[in-house]
Biopython code that builds the backbone (N, CA, C, O; Angstrom):
import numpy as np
from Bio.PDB.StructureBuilder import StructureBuilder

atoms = [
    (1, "UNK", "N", (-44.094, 59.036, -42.922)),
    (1, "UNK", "CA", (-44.272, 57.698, -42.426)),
    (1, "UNK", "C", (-42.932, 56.969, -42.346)),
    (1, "UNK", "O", (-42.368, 56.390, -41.417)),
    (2, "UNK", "N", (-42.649, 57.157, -43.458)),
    (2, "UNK", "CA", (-40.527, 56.566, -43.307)),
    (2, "UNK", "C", (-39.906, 56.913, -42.599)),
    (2, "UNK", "O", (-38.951, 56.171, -42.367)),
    (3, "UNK", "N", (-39.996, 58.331, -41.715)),
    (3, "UNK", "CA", (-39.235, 58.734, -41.185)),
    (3, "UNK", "C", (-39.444, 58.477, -39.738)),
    (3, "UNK", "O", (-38.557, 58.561, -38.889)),
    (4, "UNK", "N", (-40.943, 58.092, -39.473)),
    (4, "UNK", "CA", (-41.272, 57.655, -38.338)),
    (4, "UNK", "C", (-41.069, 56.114, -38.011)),
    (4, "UNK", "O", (-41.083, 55.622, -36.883)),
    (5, "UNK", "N", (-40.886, 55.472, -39.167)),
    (5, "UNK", "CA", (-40.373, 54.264, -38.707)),
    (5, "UNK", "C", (-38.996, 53.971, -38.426)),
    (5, "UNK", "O", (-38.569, 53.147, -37.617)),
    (6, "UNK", "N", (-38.298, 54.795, -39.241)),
    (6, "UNK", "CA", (-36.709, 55.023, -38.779)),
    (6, "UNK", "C", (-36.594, 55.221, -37.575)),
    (6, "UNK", "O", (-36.006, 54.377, -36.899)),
    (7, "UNK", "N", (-37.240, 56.646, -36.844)),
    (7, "UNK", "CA", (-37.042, 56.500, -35.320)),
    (7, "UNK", "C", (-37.379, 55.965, -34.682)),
    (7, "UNK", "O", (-36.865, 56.364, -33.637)),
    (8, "UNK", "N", (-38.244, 54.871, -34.396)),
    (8, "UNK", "CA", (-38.590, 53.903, -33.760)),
    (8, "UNK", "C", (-37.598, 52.834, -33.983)),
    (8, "UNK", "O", (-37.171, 52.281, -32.970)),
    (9, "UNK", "N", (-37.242, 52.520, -34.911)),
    (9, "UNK", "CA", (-36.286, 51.454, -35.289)),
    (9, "UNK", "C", (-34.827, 52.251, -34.188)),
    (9, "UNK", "O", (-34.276, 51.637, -33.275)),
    (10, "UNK", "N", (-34.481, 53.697, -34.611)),
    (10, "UNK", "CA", (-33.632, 53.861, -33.957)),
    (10, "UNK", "C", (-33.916, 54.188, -32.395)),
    (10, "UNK", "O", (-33.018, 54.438, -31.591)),
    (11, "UNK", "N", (-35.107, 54.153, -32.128)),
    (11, "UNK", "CA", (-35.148, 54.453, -30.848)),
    (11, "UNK", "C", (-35.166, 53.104, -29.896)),
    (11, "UNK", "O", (-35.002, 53.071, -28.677)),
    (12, "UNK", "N", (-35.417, 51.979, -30.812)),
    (12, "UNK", "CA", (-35.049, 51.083, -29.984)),
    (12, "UNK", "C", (-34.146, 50.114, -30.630)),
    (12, "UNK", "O", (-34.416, 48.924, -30.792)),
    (13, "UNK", "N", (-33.026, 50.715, -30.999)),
    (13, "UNK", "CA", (-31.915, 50.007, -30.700)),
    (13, "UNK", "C", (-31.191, 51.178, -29.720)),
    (13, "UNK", "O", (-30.159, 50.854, -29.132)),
    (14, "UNK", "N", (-31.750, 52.576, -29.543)),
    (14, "UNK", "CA", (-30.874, 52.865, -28.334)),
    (14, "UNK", "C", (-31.747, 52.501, -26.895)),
    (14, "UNK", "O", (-31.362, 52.759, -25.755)),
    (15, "UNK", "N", (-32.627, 52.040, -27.158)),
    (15, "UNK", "CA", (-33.069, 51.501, -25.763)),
    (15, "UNK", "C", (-32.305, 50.236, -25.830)),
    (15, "UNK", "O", (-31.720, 50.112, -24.755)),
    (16, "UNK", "N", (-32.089, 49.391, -26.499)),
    (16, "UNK", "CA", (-31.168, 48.104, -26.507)),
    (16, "UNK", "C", (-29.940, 48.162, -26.306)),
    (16, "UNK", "O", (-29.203, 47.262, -25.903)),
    (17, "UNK", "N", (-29.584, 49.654, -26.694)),
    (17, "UNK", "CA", (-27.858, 49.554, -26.480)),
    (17, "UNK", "C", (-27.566, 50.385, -24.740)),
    (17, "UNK", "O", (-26.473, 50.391, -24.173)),
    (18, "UNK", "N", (-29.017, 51.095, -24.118)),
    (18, "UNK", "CA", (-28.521, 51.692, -23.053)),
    (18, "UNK", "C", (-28.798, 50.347, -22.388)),
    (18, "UNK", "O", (-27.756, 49.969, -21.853)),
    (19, "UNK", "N", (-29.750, 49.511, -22.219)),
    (19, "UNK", "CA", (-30.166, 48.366, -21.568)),
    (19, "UNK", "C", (-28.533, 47.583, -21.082)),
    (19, "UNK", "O", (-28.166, 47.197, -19.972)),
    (20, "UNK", "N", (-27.770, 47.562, -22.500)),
    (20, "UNK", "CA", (-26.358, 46.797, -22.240)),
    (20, "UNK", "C", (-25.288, 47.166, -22.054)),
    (20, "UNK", "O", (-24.385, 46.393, -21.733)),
    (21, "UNK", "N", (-25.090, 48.725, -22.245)),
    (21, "UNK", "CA", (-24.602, 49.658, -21.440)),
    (21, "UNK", "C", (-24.667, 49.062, -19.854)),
    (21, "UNK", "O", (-23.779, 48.434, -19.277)),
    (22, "UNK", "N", (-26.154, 49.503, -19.268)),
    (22, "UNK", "CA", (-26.134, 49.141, -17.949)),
    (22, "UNK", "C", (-26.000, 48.220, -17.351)),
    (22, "UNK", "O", (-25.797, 48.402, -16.150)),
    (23, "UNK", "N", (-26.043, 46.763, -17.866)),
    (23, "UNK", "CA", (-25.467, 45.599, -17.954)),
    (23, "UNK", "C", (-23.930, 45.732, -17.411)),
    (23, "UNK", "O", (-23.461, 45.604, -16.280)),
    (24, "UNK", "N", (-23.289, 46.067, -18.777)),
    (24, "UNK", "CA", (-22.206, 45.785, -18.677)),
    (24, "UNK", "C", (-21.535, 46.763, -17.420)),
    (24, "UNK", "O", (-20.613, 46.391, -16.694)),
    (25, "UNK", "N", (-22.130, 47.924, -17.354)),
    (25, "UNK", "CA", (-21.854, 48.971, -16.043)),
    (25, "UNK", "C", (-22.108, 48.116, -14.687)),
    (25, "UNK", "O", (-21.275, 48.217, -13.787)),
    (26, "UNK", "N", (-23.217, 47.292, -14.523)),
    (26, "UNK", "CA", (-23.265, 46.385, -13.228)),
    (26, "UNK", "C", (-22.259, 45.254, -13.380)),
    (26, "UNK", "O", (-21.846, 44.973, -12.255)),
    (27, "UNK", "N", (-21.550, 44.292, -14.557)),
    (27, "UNK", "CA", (-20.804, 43.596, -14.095)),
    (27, "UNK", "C", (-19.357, 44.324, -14.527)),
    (27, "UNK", "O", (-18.504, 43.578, -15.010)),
    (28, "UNK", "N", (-19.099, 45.480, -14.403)),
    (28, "UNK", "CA", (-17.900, 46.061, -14.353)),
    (28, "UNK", "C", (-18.056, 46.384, -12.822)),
    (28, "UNK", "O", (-16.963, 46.087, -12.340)),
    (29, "UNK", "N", (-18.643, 46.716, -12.105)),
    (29, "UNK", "CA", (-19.339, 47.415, -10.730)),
    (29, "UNK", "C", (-18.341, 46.187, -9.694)),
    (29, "UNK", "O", (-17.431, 46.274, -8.869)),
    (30, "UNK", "N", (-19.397, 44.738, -10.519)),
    (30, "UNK", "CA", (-19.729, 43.681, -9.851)),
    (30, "UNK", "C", (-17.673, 42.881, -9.355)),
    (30, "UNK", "O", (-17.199, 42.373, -8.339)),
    (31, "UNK", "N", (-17.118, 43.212, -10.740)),
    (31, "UNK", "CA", (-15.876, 42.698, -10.780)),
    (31, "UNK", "C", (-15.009, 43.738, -10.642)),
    (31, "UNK", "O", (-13.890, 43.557, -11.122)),
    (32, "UNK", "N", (-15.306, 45.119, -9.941)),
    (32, "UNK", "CA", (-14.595, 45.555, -9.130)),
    (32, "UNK", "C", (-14.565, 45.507, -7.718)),
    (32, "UNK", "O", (-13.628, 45.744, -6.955)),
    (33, "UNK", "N", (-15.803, 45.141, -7.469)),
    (33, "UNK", "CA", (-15.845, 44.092, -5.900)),
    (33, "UNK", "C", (-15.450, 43.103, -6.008)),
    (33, "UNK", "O", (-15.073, 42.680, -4.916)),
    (34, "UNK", "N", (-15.294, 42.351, -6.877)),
    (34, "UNK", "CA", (-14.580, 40.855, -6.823)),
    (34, "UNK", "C", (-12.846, 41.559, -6.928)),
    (34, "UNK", "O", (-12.061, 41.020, -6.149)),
    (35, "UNK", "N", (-12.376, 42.462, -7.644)),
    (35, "UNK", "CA", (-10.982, 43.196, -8.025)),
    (35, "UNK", "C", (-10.120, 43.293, -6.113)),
    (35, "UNK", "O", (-9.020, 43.019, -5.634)),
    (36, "UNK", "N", (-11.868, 44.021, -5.441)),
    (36, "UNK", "CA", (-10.891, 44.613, -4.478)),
    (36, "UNK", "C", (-10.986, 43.101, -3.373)),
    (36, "UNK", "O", (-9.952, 42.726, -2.820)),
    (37, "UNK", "N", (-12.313, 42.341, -3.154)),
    (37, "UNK", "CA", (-11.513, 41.042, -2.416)),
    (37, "UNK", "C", (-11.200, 40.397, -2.524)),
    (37, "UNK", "O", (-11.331, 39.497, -1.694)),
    (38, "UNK", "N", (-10.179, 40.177, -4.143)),
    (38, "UNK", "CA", (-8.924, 39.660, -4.229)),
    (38, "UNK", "C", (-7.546, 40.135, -3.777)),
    (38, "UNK", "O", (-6.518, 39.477, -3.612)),
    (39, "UNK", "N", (-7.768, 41.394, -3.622)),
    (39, "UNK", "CA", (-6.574, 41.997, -3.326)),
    (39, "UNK", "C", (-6.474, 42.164, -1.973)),
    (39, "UNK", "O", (-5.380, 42.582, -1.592)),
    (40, "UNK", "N", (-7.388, 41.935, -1.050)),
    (40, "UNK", "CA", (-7.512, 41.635, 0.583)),
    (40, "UNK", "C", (-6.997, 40.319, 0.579)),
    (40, "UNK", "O", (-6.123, 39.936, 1.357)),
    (41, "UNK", "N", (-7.499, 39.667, -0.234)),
    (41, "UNK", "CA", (-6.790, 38.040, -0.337)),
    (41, "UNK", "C", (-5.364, 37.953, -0.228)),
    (41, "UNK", "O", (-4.663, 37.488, 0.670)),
    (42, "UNK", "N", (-5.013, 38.608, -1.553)),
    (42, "UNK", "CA", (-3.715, 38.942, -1.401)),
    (42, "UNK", "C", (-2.784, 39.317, -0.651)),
    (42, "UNK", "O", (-1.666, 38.809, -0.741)),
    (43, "UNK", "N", (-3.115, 40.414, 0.356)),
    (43, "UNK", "CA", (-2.549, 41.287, 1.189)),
    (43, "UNK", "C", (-2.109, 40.228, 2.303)),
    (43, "UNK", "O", (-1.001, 40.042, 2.808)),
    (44, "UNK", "N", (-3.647, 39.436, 2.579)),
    (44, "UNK", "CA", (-3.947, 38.705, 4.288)),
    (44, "UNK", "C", (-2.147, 37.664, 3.664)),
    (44, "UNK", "O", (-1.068, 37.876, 4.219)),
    (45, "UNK", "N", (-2.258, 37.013, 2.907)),
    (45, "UNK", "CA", (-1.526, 35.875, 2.253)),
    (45, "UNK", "C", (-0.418, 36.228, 2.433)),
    (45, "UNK", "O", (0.464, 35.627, 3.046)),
    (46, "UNK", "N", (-0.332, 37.979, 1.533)),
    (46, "UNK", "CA", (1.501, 38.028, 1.772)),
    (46, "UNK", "C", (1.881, 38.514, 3.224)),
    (46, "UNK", "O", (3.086, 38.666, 3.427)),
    (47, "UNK", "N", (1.005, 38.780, 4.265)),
    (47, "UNK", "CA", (1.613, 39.027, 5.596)),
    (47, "UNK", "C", (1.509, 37.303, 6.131)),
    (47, "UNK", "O", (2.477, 36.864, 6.751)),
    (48, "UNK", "N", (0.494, 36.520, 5.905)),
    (48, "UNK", "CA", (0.834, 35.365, 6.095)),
    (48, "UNK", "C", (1.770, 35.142, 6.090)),
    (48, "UNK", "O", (2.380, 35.098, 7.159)),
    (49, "UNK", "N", (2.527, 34.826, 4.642)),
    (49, "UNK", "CA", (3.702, 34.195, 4.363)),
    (49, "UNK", "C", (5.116, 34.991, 4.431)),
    (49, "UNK", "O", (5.995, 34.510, 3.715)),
    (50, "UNK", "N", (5.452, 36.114, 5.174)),
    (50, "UNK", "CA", (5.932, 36.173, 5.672)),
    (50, "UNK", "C", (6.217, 36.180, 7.380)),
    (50, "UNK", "O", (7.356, 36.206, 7.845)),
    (51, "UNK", "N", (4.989, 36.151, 8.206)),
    (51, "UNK", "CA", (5.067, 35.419, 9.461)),
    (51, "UNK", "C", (5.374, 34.201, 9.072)),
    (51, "UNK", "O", (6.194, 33.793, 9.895)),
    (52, "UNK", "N", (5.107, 33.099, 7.996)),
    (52, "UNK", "CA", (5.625, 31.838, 7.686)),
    (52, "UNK", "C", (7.307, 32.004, 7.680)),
    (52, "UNK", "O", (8.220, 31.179, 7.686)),
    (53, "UNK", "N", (7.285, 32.729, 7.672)),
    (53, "UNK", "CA", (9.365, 33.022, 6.757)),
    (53, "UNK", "C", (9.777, 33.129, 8.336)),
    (53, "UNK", "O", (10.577, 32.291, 8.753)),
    (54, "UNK", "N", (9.375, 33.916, 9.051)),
    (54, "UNK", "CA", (9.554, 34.535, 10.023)),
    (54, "UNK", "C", (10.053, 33.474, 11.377)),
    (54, "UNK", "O", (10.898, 33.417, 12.270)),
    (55, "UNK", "N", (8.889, 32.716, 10.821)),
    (55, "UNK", "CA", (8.851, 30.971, 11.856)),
    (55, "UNK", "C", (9.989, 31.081, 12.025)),
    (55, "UNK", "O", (10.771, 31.607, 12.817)),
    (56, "UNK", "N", (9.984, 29.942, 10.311)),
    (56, "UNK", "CA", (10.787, 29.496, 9.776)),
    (56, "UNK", "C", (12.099, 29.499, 10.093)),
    (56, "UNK", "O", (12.799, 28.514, 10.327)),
    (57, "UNK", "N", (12.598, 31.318, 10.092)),
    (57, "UNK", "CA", (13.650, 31.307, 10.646)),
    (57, "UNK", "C", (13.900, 31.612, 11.640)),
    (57, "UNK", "O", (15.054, 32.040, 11.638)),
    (58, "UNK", "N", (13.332, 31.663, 12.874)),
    (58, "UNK", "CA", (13.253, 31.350, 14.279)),
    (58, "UNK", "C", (13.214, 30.105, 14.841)),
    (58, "UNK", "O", (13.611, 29.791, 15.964)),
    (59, "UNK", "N", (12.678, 29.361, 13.944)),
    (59, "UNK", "CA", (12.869, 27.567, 14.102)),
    (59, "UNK", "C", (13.985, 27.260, 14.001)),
    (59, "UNK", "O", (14.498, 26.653, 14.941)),
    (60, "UNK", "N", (14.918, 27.633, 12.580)),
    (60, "UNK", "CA", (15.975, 27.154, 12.735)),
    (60, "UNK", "C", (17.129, 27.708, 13.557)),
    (60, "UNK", "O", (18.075, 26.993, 13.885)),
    (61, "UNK", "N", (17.030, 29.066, 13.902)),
    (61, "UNK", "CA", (18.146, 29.813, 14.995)),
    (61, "UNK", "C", (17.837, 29.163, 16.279)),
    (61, "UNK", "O", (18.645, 29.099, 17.205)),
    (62, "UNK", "N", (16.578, 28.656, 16.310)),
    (62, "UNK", "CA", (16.379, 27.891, 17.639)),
    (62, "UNK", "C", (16.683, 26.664, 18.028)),
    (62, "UNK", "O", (16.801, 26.213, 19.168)),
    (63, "UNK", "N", (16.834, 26.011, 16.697)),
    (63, "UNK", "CA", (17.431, 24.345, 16.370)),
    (63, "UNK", "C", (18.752, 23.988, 16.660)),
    (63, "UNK", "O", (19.287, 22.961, 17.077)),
    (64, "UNK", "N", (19.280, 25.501, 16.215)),
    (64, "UNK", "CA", (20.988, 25.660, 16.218)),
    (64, "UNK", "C", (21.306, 25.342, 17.498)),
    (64, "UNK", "O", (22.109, 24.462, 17.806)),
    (65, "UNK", "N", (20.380, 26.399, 18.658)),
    (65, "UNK", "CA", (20.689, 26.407, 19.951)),
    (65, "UNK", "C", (20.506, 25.183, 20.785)),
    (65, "UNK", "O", (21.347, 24.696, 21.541)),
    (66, "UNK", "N", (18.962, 24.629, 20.486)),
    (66, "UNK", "CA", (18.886, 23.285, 21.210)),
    (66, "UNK", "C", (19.541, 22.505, 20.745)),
    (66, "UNK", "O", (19.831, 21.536, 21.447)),
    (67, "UNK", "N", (20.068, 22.583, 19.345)),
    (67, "UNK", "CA", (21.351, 21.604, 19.268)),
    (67, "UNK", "C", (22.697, 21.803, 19.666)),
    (67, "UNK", "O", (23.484, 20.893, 19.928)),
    (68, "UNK", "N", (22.892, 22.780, 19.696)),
    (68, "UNK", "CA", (24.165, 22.990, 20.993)),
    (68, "UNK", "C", (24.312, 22.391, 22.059)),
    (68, "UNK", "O", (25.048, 21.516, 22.514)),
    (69, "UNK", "N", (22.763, 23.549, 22.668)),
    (69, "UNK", "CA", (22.712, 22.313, 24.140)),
    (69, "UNK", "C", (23.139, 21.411, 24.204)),
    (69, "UNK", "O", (24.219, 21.180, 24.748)),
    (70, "UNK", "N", (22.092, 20.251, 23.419)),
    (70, "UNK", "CA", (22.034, 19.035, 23.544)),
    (70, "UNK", "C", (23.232, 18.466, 23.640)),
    (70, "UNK", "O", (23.369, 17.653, 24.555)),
    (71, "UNK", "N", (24.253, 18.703, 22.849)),
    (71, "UNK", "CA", (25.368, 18.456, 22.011)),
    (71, "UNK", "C", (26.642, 18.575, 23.616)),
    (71, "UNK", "O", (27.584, 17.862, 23.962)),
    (72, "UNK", "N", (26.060, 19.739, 24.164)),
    (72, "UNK", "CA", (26.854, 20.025, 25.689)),
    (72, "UNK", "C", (27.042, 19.294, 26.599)),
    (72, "UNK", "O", (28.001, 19.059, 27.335)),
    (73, "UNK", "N", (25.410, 18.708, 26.446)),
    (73, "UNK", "CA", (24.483, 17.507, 27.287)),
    (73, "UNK", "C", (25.220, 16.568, 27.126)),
    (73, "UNK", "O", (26.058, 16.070, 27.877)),
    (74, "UNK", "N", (24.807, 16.240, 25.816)),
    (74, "UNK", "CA", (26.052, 14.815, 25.869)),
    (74, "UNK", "C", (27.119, 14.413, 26.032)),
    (74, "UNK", "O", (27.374, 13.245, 26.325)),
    (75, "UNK", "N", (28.012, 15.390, 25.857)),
    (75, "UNK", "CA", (29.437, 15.409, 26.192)),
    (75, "UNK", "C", (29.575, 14.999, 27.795)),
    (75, "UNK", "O", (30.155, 14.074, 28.365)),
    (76, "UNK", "N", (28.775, 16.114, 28.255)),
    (76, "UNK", "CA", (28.289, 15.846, 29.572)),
    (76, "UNK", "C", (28.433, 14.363, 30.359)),
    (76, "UNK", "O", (29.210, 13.807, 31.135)),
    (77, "UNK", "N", (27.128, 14.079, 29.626)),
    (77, "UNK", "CA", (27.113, 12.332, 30.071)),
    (77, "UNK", "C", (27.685, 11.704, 29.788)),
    (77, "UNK", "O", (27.974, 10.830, 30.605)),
    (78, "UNK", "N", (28.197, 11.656, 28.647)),
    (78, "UNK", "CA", (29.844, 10.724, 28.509)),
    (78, "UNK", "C", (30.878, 11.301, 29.246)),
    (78, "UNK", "O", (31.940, 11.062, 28.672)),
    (79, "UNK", "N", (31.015, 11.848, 30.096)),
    (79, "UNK", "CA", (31.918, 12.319, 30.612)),
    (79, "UNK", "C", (31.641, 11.835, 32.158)),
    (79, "UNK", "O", (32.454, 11.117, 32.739)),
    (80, "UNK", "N", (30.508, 12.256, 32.734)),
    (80, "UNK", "CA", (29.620, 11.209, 33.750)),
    (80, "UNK", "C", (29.551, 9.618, 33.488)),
    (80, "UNK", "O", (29.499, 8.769, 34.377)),
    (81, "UNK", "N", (29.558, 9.409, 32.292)),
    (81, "UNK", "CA", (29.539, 7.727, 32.354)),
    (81, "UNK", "C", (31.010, 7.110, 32.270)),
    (81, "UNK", "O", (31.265, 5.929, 32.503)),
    (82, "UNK", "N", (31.693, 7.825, 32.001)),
    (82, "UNK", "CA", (33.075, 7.325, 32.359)),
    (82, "UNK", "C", (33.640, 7.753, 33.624)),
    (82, "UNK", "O", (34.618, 7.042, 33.854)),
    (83, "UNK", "N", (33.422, 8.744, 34.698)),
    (83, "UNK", "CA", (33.732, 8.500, 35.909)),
    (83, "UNK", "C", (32.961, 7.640, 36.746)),
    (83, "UNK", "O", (33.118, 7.449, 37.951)),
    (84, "UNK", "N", (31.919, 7.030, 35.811)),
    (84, "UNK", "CA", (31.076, 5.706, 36.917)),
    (84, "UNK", "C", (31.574, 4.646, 36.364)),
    (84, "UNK", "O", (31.538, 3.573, 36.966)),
    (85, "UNK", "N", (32.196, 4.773, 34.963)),
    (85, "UNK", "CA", (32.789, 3.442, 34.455)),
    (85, "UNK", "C", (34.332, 3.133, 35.700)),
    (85, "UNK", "O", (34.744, 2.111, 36.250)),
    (86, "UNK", "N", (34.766, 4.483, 35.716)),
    (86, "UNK", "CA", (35.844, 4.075, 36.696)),
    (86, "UNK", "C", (35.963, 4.281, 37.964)),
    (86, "UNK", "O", (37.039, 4.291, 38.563)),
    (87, "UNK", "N", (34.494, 4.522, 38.624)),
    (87, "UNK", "CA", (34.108, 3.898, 39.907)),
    (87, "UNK", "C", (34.104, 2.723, 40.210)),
    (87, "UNK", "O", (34.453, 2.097, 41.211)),
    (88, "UNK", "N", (33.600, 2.423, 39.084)),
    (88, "UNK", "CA", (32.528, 1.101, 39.275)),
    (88, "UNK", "C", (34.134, 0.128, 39.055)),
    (88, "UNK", "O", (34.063, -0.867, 39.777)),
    (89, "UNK", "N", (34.794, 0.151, 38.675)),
    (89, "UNK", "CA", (35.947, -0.636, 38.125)),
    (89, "UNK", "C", (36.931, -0.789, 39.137)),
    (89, "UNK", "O", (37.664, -1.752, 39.364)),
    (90, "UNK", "N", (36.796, 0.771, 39.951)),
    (90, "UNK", "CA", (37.840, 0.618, 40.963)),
    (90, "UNK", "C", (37.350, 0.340, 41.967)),
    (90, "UNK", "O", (38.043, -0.083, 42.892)),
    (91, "UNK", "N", (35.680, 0.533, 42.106)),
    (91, "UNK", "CA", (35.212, -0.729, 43.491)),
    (91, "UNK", "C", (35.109, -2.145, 43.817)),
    (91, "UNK", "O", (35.018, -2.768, 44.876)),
    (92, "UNK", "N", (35.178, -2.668, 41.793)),
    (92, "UNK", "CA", (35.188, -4.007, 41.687)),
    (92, "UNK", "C", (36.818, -4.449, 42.480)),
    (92, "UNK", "O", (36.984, -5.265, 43.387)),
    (93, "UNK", "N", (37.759, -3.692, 41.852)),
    (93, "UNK", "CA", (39.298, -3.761, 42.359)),
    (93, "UNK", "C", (38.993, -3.917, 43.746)),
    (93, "UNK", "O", (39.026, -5.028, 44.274)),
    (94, "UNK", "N", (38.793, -3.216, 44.166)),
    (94, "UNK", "CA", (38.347, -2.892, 45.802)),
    (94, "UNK", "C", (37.867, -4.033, 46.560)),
    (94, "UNK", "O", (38.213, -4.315, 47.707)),
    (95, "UNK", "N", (36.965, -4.727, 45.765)),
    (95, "UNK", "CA", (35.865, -5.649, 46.563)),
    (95, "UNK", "C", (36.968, -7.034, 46.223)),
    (95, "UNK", "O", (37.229, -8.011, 46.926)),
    (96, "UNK", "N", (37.436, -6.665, 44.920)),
    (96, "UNK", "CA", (38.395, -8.218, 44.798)),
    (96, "UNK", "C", (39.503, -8.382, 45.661)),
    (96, "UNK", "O", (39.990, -9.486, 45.906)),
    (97, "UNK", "N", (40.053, -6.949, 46.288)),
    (97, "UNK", "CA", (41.322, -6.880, 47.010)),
    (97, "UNK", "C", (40.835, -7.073, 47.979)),
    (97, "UNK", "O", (41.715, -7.736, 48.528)),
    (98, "UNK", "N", (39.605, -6.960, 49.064)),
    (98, "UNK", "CA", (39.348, -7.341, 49.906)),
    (98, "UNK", "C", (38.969, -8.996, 50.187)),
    (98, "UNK", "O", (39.353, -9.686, 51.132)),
    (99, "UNK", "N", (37.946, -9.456, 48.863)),
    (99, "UNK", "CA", (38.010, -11.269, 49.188)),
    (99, "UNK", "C", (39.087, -11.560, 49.249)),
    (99, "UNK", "O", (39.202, -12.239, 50.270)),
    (100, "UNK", "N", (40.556, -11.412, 48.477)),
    (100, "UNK", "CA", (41.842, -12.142, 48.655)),
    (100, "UNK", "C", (42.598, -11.807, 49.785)),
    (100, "UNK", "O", (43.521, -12.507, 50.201)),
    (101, "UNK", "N", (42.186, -10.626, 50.355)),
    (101, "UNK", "CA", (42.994, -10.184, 51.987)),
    (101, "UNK", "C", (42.407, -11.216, 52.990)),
    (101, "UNK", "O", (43.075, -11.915, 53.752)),
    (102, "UNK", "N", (40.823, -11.201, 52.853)),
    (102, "UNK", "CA", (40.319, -11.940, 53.965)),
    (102, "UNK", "C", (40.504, -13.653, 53.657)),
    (102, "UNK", "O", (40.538, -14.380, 54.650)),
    (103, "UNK", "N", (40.613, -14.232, 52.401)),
    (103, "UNK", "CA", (41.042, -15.650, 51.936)),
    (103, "UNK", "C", (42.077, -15.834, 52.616)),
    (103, "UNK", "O", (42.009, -16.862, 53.290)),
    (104, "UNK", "N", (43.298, -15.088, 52.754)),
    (104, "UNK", "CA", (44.433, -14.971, 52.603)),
    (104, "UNK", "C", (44.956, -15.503, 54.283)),
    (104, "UNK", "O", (46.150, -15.532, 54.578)),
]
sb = StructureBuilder()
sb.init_structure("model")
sb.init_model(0)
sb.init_chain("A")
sb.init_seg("    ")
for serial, (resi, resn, name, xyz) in enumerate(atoms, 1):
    if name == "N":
        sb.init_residue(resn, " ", resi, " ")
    sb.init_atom(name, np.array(xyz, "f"), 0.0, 1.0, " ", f" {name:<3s}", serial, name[0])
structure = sb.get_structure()
């Protein structure tokens, strides 16, 4: 009779311990699917952030250039606004040398 209550006693604590066995086997299962789409997470992120880098530095090799340009540009137009500054100066001359010819 003792000995039959022993195995029952032990037979169900190994039904209790396979029960949490399999437990713990489904959330080991469970958080190796969570393991691997973190690491897709990961992956998508670090090719992200290096197309971010990538911009980045295509933005600024490109900044360099339109600021060149620009920089060309302007020289440009100051260079255009002073041969209209001395158009414009030597037509005023022009227009004044003509009222004092015809005054005259």
């Amino acid at each position: 009779m003792m000995s039959s209550l022993a195995n029952i006693v032990l037979f169900v604590a190994l039904v209790i311990t396979s029960a949490m066995v399999a437990l713990m086997y489904l959330k080991l299962k469970r958080f190796d699917r969570y393991h691997a789409e973190y690491q897709q997470i990961f992956d998508k992120t670090g090719v992200a952030l290096i197309g971010a880098q990538r911009a980045v530095a295509t933005f600024g090799s490109e900044s360099r250039e339109t600021l060149a340009l620009l920089g060309a540009r302007i020289e440009e137009a100051r260079e255009s606004a002073r041969q209209l500054e001395a158009l414009t100066q030597s037509a005023r001359e022009l227009s004044q040398a003509r009222s004092r010819s015809s005054n005259s």
